[in-house]
N, C-alpha and C positions, 0 to 999 in steps of 0.2 A: 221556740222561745228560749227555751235555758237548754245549751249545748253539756255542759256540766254540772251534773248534780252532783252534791257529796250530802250523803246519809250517814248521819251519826247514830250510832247506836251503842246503849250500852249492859246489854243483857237484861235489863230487866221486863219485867210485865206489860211496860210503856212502848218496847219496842212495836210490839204489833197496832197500836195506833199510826206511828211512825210509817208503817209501810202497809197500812191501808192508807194513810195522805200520799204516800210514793206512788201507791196502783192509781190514785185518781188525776196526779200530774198528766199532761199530752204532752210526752215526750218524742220525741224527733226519733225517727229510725236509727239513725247516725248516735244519738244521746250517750254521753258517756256519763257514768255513775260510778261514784267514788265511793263504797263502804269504808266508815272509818269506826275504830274500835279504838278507845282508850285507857289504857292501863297506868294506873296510879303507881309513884315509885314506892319502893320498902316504905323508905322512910316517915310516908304520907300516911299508911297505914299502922304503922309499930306502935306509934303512943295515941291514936286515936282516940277519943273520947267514947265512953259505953251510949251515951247519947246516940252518936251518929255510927251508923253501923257499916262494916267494912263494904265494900263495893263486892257485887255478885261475883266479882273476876279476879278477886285480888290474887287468887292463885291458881289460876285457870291456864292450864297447858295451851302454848300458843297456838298448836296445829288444829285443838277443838275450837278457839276461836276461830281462826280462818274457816272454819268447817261450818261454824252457826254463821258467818257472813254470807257464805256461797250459800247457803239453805235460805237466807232472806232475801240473796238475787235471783235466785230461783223465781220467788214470788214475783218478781216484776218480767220473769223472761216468759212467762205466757199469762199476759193478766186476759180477761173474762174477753174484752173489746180486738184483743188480739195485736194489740199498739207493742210496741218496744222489744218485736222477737230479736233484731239485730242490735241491741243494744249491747255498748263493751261495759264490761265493770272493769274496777281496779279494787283493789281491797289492801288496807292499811290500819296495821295494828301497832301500834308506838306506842311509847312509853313516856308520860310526864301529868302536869296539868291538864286538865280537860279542856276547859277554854283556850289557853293557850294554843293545846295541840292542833283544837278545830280552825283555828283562825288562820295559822300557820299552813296547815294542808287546804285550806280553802285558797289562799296565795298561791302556792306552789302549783295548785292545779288549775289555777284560774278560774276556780269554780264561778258559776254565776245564779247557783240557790244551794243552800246549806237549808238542810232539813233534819230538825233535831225532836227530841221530846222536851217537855218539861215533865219536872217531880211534882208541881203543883204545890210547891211551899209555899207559907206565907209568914207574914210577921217575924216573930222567932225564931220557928224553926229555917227560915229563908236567911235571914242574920245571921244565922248561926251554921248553916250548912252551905250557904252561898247559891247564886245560883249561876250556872255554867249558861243556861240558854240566855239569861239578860246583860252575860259579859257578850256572849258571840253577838247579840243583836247589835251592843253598841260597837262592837269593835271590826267585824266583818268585816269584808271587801266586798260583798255581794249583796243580793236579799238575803234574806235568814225567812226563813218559815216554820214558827215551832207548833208544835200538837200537843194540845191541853191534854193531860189523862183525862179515860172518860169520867163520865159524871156517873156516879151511883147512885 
């Protein structure tokens, strides 16, 4: 059913929710999966408020990221059912807006599900920090699929 997936991930805690909903997709032998990783510019970070706190990556060496992407492909190239051993990835680490980026590489690849996390913001702190997965819902090209954090 979906030839292209693109997984968003972005270092944090929420990511392994994300790719436990990845292992339970029935992905196509053939299935290509896009890991995307996005990094916020300088400027996005330098005057940030003490409020919201910098992103886990702000200065994260790009070669360890590509390295935590290929370790979370890993998890989908021999899940438990034995589905998705021929599966390609692609892995893409760019630099800008989060939504924006997702939305752009979901075009470019013609993705047909985007699978992202949420922060589980609400009220406030959602006003206030924004949220990336209810820009990509409304804005996509494809389906979007996001993954609540668990419940404690």
């Amino acid at each position: 059913m979906f030839d292209v997936v693109l997984i968003a991930l972005d270092r944090t805690p929420f990511d392994q929710a994300v790719m436990v909903a990845a292992r339970q997709l029935r992905l196509e032998e053939d299935a290509t999966v896009v890991f995307v990783h996005v990094l916020p510019y300088a400027e996005d970070t330098a005057g940030q408020d003490a409020y919201r706190p910098l992103p886990p990556d702000h200065d994260f060496p790009h070669g360890q990221l590509e390295q935590y992407l290929r370790s979370c492909a890993d998890q989908l190239a021999d899940p438990p059912s034995g589905q998705g051993s021929s599966l390609e990835t692609r892995f893409e680490i760019v630099q800008g807006n989060a939504e924006t980026e997702i939305i752009r590489l979901a075009n470019i690849h013609q993705a047909d599900l985007v699978l992202l996390g949420s922060r589980g913001l609400t009220g406030v702190d959602r006003i206030l920090a924004g949220s990336v997965s209810s820009q990509v819902v409304a804005d996509a090209p494809c389906t979007v699929m996001v993954v609540k954090p668990p419940m404690d």
